[in-house]
C-alpha positions as CSV (number, residue, x, y, z in Angstrom):
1,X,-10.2,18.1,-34.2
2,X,-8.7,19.6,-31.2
3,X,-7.9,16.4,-29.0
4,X,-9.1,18.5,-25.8
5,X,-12.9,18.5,-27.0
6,X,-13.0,14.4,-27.0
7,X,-13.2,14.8,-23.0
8,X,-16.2,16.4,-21.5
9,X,-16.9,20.2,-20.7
10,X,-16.2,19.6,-16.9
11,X,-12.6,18.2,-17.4
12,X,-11.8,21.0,-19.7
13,X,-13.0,23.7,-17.5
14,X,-11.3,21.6,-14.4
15,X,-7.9,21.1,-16.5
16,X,-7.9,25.1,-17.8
17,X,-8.8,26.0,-14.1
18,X,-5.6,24.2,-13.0
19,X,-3.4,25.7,-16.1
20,X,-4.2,29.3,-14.9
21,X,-3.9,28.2,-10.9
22,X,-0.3,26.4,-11.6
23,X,1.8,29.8,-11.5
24,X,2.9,31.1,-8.2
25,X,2.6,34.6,-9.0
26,X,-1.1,33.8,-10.0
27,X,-1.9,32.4,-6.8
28,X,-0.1,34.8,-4.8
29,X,-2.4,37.5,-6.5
30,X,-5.6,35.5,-5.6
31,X,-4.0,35.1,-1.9
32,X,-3.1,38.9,-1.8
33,X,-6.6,40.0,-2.8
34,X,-8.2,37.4,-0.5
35,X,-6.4,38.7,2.8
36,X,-7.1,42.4,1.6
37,X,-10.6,41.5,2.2
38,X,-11.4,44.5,-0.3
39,X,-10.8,45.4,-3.6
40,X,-7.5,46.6,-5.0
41,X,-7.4,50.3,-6.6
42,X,-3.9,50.7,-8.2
43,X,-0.7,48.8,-8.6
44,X,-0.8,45.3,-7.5
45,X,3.0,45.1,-8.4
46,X,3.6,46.7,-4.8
47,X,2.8,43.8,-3.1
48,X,4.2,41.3,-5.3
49,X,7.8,40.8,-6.4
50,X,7.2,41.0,-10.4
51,X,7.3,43.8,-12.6
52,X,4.1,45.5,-13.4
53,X,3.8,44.2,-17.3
54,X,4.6,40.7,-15.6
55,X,1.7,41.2,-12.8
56,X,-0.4,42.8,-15.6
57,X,0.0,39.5,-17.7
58,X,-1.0,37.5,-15.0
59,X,-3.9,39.8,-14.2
60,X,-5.4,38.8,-17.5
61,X,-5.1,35.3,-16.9
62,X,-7.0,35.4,-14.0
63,X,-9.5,38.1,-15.5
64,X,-9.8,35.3,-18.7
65,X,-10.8,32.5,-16.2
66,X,-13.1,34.6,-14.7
67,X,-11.3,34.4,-11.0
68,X,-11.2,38.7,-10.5
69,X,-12.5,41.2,-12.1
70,X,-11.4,44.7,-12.4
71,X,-13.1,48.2,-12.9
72,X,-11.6,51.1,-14.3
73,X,-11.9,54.1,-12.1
74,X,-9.9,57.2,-13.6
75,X,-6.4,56.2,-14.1
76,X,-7.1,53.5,-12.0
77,X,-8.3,49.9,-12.1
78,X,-10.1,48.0,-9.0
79,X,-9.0,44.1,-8.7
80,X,-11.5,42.1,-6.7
81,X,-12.3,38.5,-6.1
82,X,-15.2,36.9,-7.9
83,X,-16.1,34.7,-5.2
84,X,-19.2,33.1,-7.2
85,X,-16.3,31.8,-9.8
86,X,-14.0,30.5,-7.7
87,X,-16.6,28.7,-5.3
88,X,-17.5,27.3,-8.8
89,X,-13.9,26.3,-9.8
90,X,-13.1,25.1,-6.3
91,X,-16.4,22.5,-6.4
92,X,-15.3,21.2,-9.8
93,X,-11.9,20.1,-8.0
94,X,-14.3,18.9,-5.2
95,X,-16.2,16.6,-7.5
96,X,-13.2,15.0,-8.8
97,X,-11.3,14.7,-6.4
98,X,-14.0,13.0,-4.2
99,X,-14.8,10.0,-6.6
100,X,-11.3,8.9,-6.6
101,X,-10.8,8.9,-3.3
102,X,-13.7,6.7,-2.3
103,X,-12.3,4.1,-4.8
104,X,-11.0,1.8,-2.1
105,X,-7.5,0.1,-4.2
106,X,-5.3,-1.4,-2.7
107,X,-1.9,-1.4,-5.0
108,X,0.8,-3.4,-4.1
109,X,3.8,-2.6,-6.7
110,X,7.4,-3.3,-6.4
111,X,10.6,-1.6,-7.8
């Protein structure tokens, strides 16, 4: 038994949400996209400072979580945001985060 099932489906999705969100090229993808305001056609690697099998790997981390999605078109593939997905990820952080900080503990430790 895979230790990671014993905890419910929303803490696994939450916990491999945050795995694929922890990389800094990943998120500057995800920012890049978002202030594009359009999908991508061609070589993100441009506008990032990673080789393209290095962007390409990240690509498909992000494809796998199901934050972009991309479209072949010729030679070409189109990168967009899958808004519906993230606003999905995003509201599973929400709901976490929210019931611990209403927990009202007031921890006095010392060194």
């Amino acid at each position: 038994m895979i230790k990671a099932t014993a905890f419910d489906t929303d803490l696994q999705e939450l916990a491999n949400f945050a795995k694929v969100i922890s990389h800094p090229a990943r998120l500057a993808i995800l920012k890049h996209l978002a202030e594009t305001k359009t999908c991508i056609s061609g070589d993100i690697s441009d506008s990032i400072p990673l080789s393209r099998t290095t962007v390409s790997q990240h690509l498909k981390e992000l494809r796998d979580m199901g934050l972009i999605h991309g479209e072949i078109e010729g030679l070409k593939i189109n990168y967009c945001l899958c808004g519906t997905s993230i606003s999905e990820k995003v509201q599973l952080f929400e709901n976490f985060f929210s019931e611990i900080k209403t927990i009202n503990i007031n921890c006095k430790t010392s060194l």
